[in-house]
C-alpha positions in Angstrom: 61.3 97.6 5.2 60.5 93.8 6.1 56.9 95.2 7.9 56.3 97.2 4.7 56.5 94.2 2.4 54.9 92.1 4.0 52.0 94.5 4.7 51.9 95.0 0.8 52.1 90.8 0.2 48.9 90.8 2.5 47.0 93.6 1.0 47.7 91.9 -2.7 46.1 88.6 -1.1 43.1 90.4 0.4 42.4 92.4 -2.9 42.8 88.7 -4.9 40.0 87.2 -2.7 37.8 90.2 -2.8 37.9 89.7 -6.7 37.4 86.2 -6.6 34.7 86.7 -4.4 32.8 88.9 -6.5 33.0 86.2 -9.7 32.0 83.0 -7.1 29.1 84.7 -5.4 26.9 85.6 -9.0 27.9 81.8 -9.8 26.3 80.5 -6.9 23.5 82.2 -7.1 22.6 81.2 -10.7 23.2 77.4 -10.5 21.9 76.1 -7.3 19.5 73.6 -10.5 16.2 73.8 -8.3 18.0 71.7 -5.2 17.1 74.6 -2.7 13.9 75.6 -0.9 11.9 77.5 -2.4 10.9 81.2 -0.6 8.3 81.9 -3.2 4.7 82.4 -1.7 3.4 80.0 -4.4 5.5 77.2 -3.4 4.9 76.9 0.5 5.6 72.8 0.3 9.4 73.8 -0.4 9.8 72.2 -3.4 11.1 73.8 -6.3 10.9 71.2 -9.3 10.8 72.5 -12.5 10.4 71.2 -16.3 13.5 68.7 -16.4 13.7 68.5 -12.5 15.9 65.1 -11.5 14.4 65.9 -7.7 12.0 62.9 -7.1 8.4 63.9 -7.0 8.0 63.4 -3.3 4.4 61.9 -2.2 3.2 62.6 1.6 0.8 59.5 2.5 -0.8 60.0 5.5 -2.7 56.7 6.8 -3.9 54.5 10.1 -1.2 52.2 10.5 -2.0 51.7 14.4 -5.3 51.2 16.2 -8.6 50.2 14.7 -8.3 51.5 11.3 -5.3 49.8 11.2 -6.4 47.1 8.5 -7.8 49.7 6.1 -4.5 52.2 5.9 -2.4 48.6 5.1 -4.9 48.2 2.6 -4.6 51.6 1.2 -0.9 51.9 1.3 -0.8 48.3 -0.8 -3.0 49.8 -3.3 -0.1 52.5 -4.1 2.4 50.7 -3.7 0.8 48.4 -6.1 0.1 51.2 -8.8 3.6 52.9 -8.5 5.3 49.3 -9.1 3.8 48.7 -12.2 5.1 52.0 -13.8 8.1 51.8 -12.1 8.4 54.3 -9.6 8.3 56.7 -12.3 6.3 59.4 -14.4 6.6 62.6 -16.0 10.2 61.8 -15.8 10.8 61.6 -12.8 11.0 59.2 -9.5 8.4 58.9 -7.4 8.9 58.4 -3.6 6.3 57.2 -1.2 6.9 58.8 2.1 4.0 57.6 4.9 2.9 58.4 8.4 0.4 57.3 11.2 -2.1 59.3 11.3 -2.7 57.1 14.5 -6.6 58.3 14.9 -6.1 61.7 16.5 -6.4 65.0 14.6 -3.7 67.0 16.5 -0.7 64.1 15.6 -2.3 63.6 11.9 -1.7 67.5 11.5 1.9 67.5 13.1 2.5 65.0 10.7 1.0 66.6 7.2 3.3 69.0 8.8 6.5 67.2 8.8 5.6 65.5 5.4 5.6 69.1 3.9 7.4 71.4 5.7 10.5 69.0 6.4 10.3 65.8 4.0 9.6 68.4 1.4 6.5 66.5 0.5 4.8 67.9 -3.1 1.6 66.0 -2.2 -0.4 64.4 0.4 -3.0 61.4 -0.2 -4.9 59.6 2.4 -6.6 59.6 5.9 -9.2 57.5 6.7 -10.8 59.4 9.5 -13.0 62.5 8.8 -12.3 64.5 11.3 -8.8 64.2 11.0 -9.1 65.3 6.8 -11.1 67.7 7.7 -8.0 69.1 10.6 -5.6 69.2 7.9 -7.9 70.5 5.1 -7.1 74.2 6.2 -3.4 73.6 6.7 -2.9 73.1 2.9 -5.8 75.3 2.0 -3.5 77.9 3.4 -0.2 76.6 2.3 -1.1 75.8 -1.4 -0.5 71.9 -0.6 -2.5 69.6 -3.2 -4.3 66.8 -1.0 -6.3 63.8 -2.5 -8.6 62.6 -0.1 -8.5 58.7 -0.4 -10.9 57.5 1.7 -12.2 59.9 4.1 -16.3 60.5 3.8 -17.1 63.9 5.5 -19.3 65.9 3.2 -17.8 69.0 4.0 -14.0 68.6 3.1 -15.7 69.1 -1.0 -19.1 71.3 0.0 -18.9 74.2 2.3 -15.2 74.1 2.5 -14.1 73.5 -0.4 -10.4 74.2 -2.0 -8.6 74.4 -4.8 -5.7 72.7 -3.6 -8.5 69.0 -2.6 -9.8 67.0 -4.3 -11.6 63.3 -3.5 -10.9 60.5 -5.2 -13.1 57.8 -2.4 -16.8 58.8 -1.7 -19.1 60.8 0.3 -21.0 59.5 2.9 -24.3 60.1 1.2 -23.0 59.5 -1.8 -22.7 55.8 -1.9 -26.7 55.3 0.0 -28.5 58.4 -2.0 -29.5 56.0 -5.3 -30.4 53.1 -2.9 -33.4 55.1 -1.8 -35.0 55.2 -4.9 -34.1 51.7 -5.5 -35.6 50.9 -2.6 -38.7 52.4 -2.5 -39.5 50.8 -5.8 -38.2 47.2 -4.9 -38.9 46.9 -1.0 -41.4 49.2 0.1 -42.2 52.8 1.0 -42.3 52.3 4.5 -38.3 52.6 6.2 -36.6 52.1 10.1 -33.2 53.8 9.5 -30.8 53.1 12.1 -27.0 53.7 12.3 -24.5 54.6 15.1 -24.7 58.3 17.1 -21.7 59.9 15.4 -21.3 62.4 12.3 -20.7 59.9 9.6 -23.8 57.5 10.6 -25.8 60.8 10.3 -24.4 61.3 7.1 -24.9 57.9 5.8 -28.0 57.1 6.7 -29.1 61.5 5.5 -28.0 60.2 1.6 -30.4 57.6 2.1 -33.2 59.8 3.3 -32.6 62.0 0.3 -33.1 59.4 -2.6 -35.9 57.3 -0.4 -38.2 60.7 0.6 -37.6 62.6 -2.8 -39.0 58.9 -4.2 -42.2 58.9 -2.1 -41.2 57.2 0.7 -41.9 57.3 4.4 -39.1 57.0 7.4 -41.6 55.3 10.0 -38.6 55.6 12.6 -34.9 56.0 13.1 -32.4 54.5 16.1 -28.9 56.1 16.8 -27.5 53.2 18.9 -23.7 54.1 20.2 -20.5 53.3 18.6 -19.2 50.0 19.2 -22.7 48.2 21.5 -23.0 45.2 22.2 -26.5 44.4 22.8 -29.1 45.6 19.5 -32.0 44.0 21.1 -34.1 47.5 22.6 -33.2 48.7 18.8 -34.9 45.7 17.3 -38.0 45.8 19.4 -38.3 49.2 18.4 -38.5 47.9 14.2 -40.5 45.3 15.2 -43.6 48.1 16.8 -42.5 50.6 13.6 -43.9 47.6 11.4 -41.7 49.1 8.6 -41.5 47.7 4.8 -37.7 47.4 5.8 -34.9 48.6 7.4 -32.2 50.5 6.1 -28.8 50.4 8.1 -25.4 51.4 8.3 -22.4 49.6 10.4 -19.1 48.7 10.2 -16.3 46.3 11.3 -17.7 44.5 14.3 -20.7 46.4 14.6 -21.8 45.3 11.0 -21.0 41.7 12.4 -23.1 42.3 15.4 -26.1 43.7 14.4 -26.5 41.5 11.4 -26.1 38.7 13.5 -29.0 40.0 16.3 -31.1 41.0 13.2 -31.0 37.7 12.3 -31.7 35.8 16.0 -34.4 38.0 16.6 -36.0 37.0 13.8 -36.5 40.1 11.6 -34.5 38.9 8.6 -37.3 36.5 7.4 -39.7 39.4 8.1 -38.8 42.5 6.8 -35.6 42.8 4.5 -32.5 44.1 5.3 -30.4 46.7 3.2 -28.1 49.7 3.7 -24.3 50.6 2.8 -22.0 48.1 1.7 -20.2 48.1 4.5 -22.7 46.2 6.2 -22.0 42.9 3.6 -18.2 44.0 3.0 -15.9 41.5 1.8 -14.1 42.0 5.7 -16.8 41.4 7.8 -19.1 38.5 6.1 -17.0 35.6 7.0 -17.8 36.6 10.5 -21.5 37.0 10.5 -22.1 33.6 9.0 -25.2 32.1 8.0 -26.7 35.4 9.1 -25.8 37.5 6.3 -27.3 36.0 3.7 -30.3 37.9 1.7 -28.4 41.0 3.3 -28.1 44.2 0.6 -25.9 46.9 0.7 -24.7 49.4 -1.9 -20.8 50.7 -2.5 -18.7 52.3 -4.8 -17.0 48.6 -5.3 -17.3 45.0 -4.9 -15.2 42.2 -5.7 -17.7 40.2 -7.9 -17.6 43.2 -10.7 -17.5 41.1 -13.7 -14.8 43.9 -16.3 -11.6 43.1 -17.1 -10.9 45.9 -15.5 -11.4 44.5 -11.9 -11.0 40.9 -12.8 -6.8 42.1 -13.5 -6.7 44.2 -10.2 -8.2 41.4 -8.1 -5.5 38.8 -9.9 -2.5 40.9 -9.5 -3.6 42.0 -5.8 -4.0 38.3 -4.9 -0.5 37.2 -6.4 1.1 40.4 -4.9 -0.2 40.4 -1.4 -2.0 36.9 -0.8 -5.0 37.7 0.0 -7.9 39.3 -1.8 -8.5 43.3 -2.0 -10.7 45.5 -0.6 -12.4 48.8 -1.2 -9.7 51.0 0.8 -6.9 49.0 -2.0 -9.2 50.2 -5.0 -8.9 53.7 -4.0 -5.0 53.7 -3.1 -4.5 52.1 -6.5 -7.0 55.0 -8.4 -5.1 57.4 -6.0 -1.7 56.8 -7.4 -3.0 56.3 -10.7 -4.7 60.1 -10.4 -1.3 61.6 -8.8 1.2 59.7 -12.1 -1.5 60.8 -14.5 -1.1 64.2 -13.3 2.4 64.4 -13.1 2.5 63.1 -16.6 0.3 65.6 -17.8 2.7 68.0 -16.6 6.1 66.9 -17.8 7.2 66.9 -14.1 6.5 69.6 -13.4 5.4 70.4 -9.9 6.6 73.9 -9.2 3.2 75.9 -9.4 0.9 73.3 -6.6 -2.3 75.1 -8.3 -1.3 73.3 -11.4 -1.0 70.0 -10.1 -4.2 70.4 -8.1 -6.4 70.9 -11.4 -4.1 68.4 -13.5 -5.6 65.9 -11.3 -9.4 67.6 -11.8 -9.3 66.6 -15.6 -7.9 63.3 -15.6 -10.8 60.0 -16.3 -10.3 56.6 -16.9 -11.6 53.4 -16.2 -10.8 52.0 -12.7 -11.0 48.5 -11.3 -14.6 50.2 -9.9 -15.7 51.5 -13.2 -15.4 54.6 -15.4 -14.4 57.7 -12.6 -13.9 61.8 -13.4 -14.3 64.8 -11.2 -17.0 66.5 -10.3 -15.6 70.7 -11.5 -18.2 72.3 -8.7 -16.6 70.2 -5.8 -13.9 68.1 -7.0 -15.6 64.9 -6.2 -15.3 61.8 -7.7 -18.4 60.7 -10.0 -18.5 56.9 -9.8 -20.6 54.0 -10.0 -22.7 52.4 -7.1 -23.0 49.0 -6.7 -25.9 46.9 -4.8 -25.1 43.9 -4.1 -26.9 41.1 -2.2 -25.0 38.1 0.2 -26.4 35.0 -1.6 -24.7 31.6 -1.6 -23.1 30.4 -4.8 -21.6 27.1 -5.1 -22.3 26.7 -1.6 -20.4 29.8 -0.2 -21.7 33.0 0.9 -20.9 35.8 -1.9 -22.3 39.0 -3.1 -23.9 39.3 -6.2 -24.3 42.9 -7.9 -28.2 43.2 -8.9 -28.5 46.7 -9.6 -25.8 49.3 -11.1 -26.2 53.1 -10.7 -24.2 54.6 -12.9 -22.2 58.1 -12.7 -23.4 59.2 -9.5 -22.6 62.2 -8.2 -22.4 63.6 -4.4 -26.1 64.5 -3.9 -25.4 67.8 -2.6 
């Protein structure tokens, strides 16, 4: 009799817990409020924030924080940071976190790292990289995977021609973008004889290709081009080479120490009071022309941005930079501060909502305003930025070296 009762106690428990299991599972189900991954084919990044979401809108910044590009992802990363403090770490409703990796100037570790950013950080966004090739590496991960990406620096013409996606957009530059109007302007100023000459590798090509386009379609006349290696020392068989051309002048792109170099041989060889010297703006940036001295002055060069841009617009930015960080901005802390402006605004526009990735992607396409570089919208064809370029030239004012803007091309777009 004992066995038999307690058999029956048993069985009573067992059909209790059955029951209560039946009412507990549905419940669990239903009200997991949106803290779960996501399975749904739409949503590869994993999150699943909807209208109301508390989950903090997670942003996946991937920028040089090692190595030679070093100086430019700080820059970048101080621009957000900037932006997402004055609206406190918040839109759309909800908080924004700012999660950031090295992209450490290799393609394979920039991709394991988008990776990690979306597939484990739960990342709904990425923004960044500074190198092309590495952009244009992680371009088909979140092609495939739905991921919105805005490109905030990188210069490759293809990540927004031939391959282009719904989920990228660009909120920097092209390559030819910022040197296409500076070939008509120059042509008409400077003569329609050109040397071109820029470093062997895809984005001197590119440069100094914008330039062609605007200076050719003009009239003009390349009379010779030099494809020096990245990173020489020693310009002088280059310059011989402009000196036999016998051009009007000489249209160049460099960079960092190259810029610093070559300005600096164009000047000891004697060319600069000969035949004038223009090209991107990196070649006069704000970063390199306390190096190049005495050199640099008369020097042009054309960019999306430059500090002396008289709006209140930029006048504000370059204040609150300089109390904030100590030191005045650059061009990379323009575009991380339009960046994060783009990524709130969208996110705004939305409610917080970032379940469907498509949405957010084209949120960002019909956002405008008026930046610290001038009145920017996308492009609908290729979901590139339309800015202003500025030309500037290195004069001295008040006895320092500065650049001056003296010509303004307005609403350009990539020259495709």
């Amino acid at each position: 009799m004992m066995i038999k009762l307690k058999s029956f106690k048993i069985g009573k428990i067992l059909l209790v817990i059955a029951i209560l299991g039946l009412i507990i599972l549905p419940l669990v189900g239903c009200g997991n409020g949106g803290s779960t991954n996501s399975s749904s084919g739409d949503n590869k990044s994993g999150s699943n924030a909807t209208v109301g979401s508390t989950e903090p809108f997670k942003v996946g910044l991937i920028i040089p924080k090692s190595n030679v590009y070093a100086t430019l992802g700080e820059n970048l990363s101080n621009g957000m940071t900037m932006y997402f403090d004055e609206i406190g770490w918040k839109a759309g409703g909800r908080e924004i976190q700012l999660l950031q990796e090295d992209e450490e100037n290799d393609a394979q570790a920039a991709l394991r790292k988008a990776k990690k950013l979306v597939e484990s950080d739960k990342s709904d966004v990425l923004v960044g990289v500074v190198n092309s090739s590495i952009a244009l590496a992680i371009r088909d991960y979140v092609d495939q995977n739905k991921v919105p990406f805005l490109v905030a620096h990188a210069g490759a013409v293809g990540l927004t021609r031939a391959k282009k996606s719904d989920y990228v957009y660009r909120i920097s530059f092209t390559n030819e973008q910022v040197n296409f109007p500076n070939g008509k302007w120059t042509y008409e100023n400077l003569g329609k004889k050109v040397f071109v000459i820029a470093p062997d590798y895809a984005a001197g090509k590119e440069q100094i290709n914008g330039f062609k386009k605007g200076f050719t379609s003009a009239g003009g006349t390349i009379v010779g081009e030099a494809w020096p290696p990245l990173g020489t020392n020693d310009y002088g068989s280059y310059l011989q080479q402009i000196t036999k051309a016998k051009p009007d002048a000489v249209y160049a792109f460099f960079a960092g120490t190259d810029a610093v170099r070559f300005v600096q041989q164009y000047s000891e060889f004697g060319l600069k009071k000969k035949i004038p010297l223009n090209g991107s703006g990196w070649l006069n940036a704000e970063d390199v022309r306390p190096a190049q001295g005495g050199a640099v002055e008369g020097v042009k060069g054309s960019l999306y941005w430059q500090l002396a841009l008289d709006t209140p617009e930029n006048k504000n930015f370059v204040e609150n930079y300089k109390k904030k960080f100590g030191k005045e901005p650059s061009g990379e802390a323009v575009e991380g501060y339009d960046a994060a402006r783009v990524i709130a605004e969208g996110l705004e526009t939305l409610k917080g909502d970032s379940s469907d990735k498509l949405k957010v992607a084209q949120a960002w396409g019909d956002i405008k305003f008026v930046s610290p570089r001038g009145p920017i919208e996308f492009d609908k064809e290729n979901h590139m930025i339309i800015q202003n370029i500025y030309l500037a030239e290195t004069q001295k004012i008040d006895g320092k070296l500065q650049n001056k803007i003296i010509a303004t091309f307005k609403n350009v777009k990539d020259p495709i």
